[in-house]
N, C-alpha and C positions, 0 to 999 in steps of 0.2 A: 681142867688145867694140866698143864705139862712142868717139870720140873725136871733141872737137869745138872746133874752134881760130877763135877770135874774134880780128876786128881791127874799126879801126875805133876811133869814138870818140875823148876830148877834151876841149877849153872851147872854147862856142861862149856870143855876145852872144845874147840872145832876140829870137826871129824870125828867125836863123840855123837854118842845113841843116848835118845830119851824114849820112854815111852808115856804117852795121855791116853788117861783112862775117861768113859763119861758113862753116866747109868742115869737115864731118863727113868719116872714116873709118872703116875697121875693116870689121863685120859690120851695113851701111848696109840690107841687107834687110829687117830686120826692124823699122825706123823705121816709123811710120804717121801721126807728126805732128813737124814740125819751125817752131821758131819763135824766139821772145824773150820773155825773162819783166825786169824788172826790180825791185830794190829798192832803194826810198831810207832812208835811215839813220830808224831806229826804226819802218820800216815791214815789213811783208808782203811777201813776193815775191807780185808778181803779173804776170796774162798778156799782154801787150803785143799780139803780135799770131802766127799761130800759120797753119801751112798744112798740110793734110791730103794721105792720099794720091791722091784724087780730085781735089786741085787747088783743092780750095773753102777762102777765105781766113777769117781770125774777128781781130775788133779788139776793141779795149777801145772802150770809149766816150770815154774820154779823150783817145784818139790817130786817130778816125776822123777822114777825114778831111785830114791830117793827113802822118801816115806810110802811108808801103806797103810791103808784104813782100811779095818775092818771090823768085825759083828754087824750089828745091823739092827732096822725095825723089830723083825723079829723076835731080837735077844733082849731087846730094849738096853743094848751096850750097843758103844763104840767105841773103837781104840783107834791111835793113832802111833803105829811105828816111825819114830824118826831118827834115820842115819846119816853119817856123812854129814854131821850140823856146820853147817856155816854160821860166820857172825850174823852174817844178814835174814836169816831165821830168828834171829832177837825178835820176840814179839810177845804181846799177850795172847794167849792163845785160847776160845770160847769155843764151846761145844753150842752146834748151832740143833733145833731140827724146826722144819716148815712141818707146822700146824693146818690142817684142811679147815678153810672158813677164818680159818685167826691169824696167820702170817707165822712170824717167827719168834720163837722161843728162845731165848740166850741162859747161859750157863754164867758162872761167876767170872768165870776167867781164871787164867792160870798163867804167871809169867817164866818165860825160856828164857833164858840168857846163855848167848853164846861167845865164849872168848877167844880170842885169838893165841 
């Protein structure tokens, strides 16, 4: 099993910086993408930004730019820089990573709030 404990996050003014922290345990071998996915209320979860086991990084388009993610499988962390927050960043924000053979593993969640 994988476990995955998020901190981080908050209310921040727009155009303010947060940073999300996530530290994966358990059976961390078998990760091969670890990242953030967020939802805002009556929305989708979707994929924020997301780092492989080769290291290679993948962004929304909303957030290039923007935010960065980094550490990795390796570290068994991942972070999430986010700059230049916008309100529409409002989201809960989950530390995701895809399990080999099990799918995907979710973190607690963490809520952003961005104010205008």
């Amino acid at each position: 099993q994988v476990q995955l404990v998020e901190s981080g996050g908050g209310l921040v003014q727009s155009g303010g910086s947060l940073r999300l922290s996530c530290a994966a345990s358990g059976n961390t071998k078998r990760i091969n993408h670890i990242g953030w996915y967020r939802q805002a209320p009556g929305k989708q979860r979707e994929l924020v930004a997301e780092i492989s086991s080769d290291s290679t990084s993948n962004y929304a388009d909303s957030v290039q730019g923007r935010f960065t993610i980094s550490g990795g499988i390796a570290e068994n962390m991942v972070y999430l820089q986010m700059n230049n927050l916008k309100p529409e960043d409002t989201a809960v924000y989950y530390c995701s990573a895809h399990v080999l053979y099990y799918g995907y593993k979710w973190g607690q969640g963490t809520q952003v709030t961005v104010s205008t």
